[in-house]
C-alpha positions as CSV (number, residue, x, y, z in Angstrom):
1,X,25.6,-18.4,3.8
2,X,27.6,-21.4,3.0
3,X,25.6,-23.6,4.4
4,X,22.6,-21.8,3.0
5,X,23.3,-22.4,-1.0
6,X,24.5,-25.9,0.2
7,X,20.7,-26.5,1.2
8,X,19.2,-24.9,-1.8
9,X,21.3,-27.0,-4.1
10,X,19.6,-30.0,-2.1
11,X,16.4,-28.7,-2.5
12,X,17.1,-27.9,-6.2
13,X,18.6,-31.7,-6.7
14,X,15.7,-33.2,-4.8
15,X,12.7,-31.0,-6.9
16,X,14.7,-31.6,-9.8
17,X,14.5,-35.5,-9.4
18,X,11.1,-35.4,-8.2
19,X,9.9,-34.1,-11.7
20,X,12.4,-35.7,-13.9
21,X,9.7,-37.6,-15.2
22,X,7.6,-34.8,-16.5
23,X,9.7,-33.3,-19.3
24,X,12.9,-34.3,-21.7
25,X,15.3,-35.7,-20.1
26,X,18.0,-32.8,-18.8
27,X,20.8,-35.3,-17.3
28,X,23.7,-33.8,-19.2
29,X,22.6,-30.1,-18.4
30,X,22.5,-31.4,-14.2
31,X,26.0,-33.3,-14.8
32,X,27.3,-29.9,-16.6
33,X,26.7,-27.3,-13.8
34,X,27.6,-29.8,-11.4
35,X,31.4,-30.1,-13.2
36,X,31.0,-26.4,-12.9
37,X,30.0,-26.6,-9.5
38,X,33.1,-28.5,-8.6
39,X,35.7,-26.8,-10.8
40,X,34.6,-23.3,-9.8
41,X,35.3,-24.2,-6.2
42,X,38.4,-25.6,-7.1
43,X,39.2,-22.5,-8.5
44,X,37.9,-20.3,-5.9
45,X,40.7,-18.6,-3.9
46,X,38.4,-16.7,-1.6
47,X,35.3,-17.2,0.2
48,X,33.2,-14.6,-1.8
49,X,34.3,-16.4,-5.4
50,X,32.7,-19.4,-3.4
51,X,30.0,-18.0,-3.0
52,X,29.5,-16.7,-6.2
53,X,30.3,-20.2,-7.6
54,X,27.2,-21.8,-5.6
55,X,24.7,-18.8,-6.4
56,X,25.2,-18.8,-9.7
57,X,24.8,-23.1,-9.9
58,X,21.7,-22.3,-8.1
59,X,20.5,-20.1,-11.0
60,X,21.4,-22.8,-13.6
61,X,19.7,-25.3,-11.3
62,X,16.6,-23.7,-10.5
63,X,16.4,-22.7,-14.4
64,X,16.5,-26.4,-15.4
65,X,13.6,-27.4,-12.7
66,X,11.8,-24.2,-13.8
67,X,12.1,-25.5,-17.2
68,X,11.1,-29.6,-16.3
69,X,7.9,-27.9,-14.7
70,X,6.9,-25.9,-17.3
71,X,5.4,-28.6,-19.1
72,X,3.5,-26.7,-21.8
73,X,5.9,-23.6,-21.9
74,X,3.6,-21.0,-20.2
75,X,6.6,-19.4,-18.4
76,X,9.4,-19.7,-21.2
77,X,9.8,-16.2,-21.9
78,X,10.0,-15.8,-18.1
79,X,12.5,-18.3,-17.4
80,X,14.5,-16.6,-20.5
81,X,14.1,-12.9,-19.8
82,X,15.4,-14.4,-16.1
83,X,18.3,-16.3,-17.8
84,X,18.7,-13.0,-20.4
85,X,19.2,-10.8,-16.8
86,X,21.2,-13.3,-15.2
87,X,24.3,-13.0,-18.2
88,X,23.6,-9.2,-18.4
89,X,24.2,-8.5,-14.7
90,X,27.3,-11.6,-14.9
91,X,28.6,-9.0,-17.3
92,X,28.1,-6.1,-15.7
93,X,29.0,-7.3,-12.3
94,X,32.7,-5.6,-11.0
95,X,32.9,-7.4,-7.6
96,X,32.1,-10.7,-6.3
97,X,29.7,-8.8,-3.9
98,X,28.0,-7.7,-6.9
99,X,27.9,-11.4,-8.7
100,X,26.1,-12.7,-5.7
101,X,23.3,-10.2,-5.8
102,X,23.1,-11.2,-9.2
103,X,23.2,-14.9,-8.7
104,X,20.2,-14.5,-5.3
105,X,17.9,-11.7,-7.6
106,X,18.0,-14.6,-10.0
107,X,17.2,-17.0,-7.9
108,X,14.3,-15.2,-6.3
109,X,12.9,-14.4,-10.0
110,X,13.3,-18.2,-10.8
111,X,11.6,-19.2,-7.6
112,X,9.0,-17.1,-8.0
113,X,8.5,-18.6,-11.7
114,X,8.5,-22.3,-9.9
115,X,5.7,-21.1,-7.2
116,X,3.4,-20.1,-9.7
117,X,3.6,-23.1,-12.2
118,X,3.7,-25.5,-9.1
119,X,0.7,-23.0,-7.7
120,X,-1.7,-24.2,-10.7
121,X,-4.8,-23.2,-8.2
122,X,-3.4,-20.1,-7.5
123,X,-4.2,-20.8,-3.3
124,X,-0.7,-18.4,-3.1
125,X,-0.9,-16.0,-5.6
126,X,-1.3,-12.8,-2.8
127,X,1.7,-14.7,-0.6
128,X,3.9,-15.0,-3.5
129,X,2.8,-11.2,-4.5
130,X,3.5,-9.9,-1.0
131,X,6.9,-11.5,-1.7
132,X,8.2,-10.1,-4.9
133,X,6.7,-6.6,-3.6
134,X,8.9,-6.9,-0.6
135,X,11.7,-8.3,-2.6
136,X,11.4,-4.5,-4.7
137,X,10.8,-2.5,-1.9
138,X,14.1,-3.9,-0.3
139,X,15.9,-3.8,-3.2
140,X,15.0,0.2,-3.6
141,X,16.2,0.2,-0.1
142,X,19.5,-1.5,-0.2
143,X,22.2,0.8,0.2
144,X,24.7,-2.0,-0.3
145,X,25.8,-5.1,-2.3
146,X,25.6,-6.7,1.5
147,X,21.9,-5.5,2.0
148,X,21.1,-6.4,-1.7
149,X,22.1,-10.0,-1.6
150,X,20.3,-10.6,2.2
151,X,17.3,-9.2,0.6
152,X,17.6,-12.0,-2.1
153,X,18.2,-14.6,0.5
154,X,15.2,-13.5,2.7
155,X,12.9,-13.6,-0.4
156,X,14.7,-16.8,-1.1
157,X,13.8,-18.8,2.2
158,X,9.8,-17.0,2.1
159,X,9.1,-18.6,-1.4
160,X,11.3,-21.8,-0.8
161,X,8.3,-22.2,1.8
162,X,5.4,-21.0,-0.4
163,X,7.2,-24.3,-2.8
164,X,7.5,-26.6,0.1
165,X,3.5,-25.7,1.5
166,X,2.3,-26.3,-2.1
167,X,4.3,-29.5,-2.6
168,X,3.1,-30.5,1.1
169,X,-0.4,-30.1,-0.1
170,X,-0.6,-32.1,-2.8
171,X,0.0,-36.2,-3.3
172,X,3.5,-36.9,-4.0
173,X,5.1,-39.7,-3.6
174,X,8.6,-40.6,-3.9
């Protein structure tokens, strides 16, 4: 799982400086969960706090690239009702087990916002639907933190590939 939210990060940082050049510039906000990033593992004494620590930079990632795509602010509310959920359930949360279920629902939500702006022809509107509707369905079925936060990570990798198809399919350069 480790190696998992090390990936996404990657994925995060190389999205994120793909469209740096399509919204204000959010430097300081990528340096400041990044010091976070590295002072959260520092302070991590277990590998569950680690984990926490890297799903919850993921959120703040993923909210920043959410927000650098959404040039004209269609999904704002979105991305802050997402945000608005995310500090809720921080609060809430009693266990690291129950953090990282918040930090991957989060992420799935945010992901999901990032498919459909970068989905402007809407080619994978019933994918990314099949997605979330799986992604309820097996959180009504969870009978754990555990099957909770694999549920997230599933839904994670199937619209990380809905983001990679689209960007695959369209003229990009680097």
């Amino acid at each position: 799982m480790k190696k998992g939210m090390a990936l996404l990060l990657a994925i995060c940082l190389l999205v994120t400086g793909i469209t740096t050049a399509f919204a204000k510039d959010y430097s300081s906000e990528i340096d400041s969960v990044l010091s976070d990033y590295s002072s959260g593992n520092r302070r991590a004494s277990s590998a569950p706090q680690q984990k926490v620590n890297g799903s919850y930079r993921t959120v703040e990632l993923l909210e920043i690239i959410a927000k650098i795509l959404d040039t004209d602010g269609t999904y704002g509310k979105e991305i802050s009702s997402v945000m608005s959920s995310y500090s809720s359930g921080n609060r809430r949360a009693s266990s690291a087990p129950q953090q990282i279920v918040n930090g991957t629902y989060r992420t799935v939500e945010l992901l999901e916002i990032i498919a459909n702006i970068l989905d402007a022809d809407k080619d994978y509107s019933s994918r990314i639907s099949s997605i979330m509707s799986n992604y309820s369905s097996g959180n009504r079925s969870a009978s754990s933190a555990v099957q909770q936060a694999v549920n997230g990570m599933y839904r994670t990798v199937e619209l990380l590939a809905v983001i990679a198809e689209v960007l695959n399919n369209r003229s990009i350069s680097l």
